[in-house]
C-alpha positions in Angstrom: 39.5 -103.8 258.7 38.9 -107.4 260.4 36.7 -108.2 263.6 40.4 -109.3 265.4 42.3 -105.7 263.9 38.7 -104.0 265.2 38.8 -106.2 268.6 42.2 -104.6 269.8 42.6 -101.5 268.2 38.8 -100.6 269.5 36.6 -98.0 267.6 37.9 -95.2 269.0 41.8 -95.6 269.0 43.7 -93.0 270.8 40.2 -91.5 272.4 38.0 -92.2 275.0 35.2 -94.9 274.6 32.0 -92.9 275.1 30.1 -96.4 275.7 33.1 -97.2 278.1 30.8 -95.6 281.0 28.7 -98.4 281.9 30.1 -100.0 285.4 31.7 -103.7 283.8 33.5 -101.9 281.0 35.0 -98.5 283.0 36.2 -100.2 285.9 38.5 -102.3 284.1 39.4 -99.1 282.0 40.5 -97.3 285.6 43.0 -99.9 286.3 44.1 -100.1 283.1 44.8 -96.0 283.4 45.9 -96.2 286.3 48.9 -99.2 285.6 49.7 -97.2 282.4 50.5 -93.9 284.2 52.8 -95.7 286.7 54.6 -97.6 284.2 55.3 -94.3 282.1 56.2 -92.1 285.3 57.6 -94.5 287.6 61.8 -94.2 286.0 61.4 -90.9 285.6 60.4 -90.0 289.2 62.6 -92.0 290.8 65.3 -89.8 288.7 63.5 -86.7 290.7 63.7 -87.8 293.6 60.0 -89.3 294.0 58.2 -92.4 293.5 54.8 -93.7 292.2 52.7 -95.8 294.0 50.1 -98.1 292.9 47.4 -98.8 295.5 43.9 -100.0 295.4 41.0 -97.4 295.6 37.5 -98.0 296.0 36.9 -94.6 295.2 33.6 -93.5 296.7 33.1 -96.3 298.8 36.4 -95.5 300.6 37.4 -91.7 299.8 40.2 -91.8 302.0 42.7 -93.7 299.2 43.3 -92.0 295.9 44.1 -94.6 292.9 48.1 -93.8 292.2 50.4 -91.8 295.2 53.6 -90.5 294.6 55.7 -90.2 298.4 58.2 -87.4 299.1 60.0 -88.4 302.5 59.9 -85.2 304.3 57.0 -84.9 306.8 55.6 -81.4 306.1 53.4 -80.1 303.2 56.0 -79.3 300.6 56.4 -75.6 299.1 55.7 -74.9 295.6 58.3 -73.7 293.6 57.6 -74.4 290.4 56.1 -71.7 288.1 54.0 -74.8 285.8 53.2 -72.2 283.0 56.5 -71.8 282.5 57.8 -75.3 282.7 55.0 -77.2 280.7 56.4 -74.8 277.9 59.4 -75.6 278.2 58.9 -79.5 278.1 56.5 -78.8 275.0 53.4 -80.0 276.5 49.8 -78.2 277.2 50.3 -75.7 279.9 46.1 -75.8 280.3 43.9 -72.6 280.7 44.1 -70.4 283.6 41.2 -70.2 285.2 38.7 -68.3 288.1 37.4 -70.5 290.2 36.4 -69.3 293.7 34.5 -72.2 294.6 37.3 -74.5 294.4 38.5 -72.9 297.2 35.4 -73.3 299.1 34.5 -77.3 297.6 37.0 -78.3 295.6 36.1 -81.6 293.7 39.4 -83.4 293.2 40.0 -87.5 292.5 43.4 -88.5 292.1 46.8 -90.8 291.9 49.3 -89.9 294.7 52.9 -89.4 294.4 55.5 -88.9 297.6 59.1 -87.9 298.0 61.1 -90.5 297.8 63.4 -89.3 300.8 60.8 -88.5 303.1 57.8 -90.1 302.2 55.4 -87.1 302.3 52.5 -86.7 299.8 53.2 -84.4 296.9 50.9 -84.8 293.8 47.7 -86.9 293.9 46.4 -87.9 290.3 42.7 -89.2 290.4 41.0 -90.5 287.3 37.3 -89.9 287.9 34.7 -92.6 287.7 31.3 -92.7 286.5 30.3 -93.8 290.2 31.8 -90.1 292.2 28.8 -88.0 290.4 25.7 -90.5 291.6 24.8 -87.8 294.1 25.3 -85.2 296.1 26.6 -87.0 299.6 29.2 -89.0 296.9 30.3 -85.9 295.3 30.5 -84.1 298.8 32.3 -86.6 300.6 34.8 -86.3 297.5 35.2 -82.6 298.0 35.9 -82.8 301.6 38.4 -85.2 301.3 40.2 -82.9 298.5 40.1 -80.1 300.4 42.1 -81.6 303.0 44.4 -82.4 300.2 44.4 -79.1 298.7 43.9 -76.2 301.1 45.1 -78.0 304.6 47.8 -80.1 303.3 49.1 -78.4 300.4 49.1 -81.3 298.6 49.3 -80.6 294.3 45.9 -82.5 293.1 45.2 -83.4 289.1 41.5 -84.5 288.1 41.2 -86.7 284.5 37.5 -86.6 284.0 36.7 -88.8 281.1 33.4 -88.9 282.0 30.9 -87.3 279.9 28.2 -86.7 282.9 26.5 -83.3 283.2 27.7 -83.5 286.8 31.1 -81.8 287.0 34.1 -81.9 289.6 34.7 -78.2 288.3 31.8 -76.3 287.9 33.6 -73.8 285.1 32.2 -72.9 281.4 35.5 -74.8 280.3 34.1 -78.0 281.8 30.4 -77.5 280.1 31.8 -76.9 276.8 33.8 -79.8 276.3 33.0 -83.6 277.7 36.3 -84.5 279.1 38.7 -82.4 280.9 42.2 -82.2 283.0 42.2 -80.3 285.4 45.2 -78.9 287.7 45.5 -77.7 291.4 48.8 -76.0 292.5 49.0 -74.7 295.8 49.3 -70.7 295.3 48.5 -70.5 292.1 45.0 -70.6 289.9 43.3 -73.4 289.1 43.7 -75.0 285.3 41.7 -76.9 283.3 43.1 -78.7 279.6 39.6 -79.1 277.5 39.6 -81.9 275.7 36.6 -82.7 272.3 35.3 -85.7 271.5 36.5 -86.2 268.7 40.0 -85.7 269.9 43.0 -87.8 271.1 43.4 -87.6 274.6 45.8 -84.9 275.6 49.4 -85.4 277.1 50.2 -82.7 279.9 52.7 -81.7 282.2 52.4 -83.7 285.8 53.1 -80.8 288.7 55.5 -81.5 291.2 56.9 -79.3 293.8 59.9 -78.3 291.7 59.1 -79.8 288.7 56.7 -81.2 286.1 57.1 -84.4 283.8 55.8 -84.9 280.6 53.1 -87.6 280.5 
């Protein structure tokens, strides 16, 4: 294979970069995530009834935006009707592994992309694609859990965590997320947490995005 094949196709097509950590290279990878997911979903939500939103996040700096919204327009927390086991089946994608996790309900650790309603413009699903630079310490990763618990527990809000970090340091503190190096993990309102392991060695995983009364393939 030649250096220009090599150049675009990177060393590790289809996975994640484990050099791809350092601060120059991973935050252009999180943008590049992050435009990629709302390309792919943005049609397809609108279809639903939602719609994706791209906005700026400075992460750690400023916990108080997550890197991709989706708005529902009503102006309460939306209920949960969708049984995700169930529906992630049925679209043929990974469903993820049920899992205890009492201290989620205590800390939870969540980074995200939002998505609202398109008719009333309330917060549904936030998608956060972890960085490097949310496990420096413990007043980062604290600040980060409080500002998902308002998400998860006060607002009701459906919260999905892409770690493709390799760090020790994890969001979810689970024997799932010390056995393998990357992770998705998925918080529904009302049901148990989920986490979809993911090697090394292996592609990165599609899954099926949680909405209120839905999921979509991604």
């Amino acid at each position: 294979m030649d250096y220009k094949t090599l150049s675009f196709r990177g060393p590790f097509p289809n996975r994640m970069d484990p050099f791809a950590e350092a601060a120059r290279y991973f935050n252009q990878l999180h943008s590049g995530i992050i435009g990629e997911m709302v390309a792919r979903i943005q049609p397809s939500l609108f279809d639903m009834g939602y719609v994706a939103s791209k906005e700026t996040s400075l992460q750690v700096a400023d916990m108080r935006k997550p890197d991709l919204s989706v708005f529902n327009l009503t102006a309460h927390p939306p209920s949960i009707s969708v049984d995700y086991h169930a529906a992630a089946e049925a679209i043929l994608m990974e469903a993820g592994i049920a899992i205890e996790y009492e201290e989620a309900l205590e800390v939870p650790e969540f980074e995200a992309i939002r998505i609202y309603n398109r008719e009333t413009g309330a917060v549904v699903t936030v998608v956060e694609v972890i960085s490097p630079s949310n496990k420096t310490g413990p007043a980062e990763m604290r600040r980060y859990r409080e500002e998902r618990w308002q998400l998860f527990i006060e607002k009701g809000v459906i919260v999905v965590e892409i770690d493709l970090t390799r760090s020790n340091q994890r969001l979810v503190d689970h024997v799932l997320t010390a056995e393998y190096p990357y992770h998705i993990a998925l918080f529904i309102p009302g049901q148990a947490p989920r986490v979809i392991p993911m090697a090394l060695k292996e592609p990165l995983k599609s899954f099926a995005l949680p909405l209120p009364d839905n999921v979509l393939g991604i």
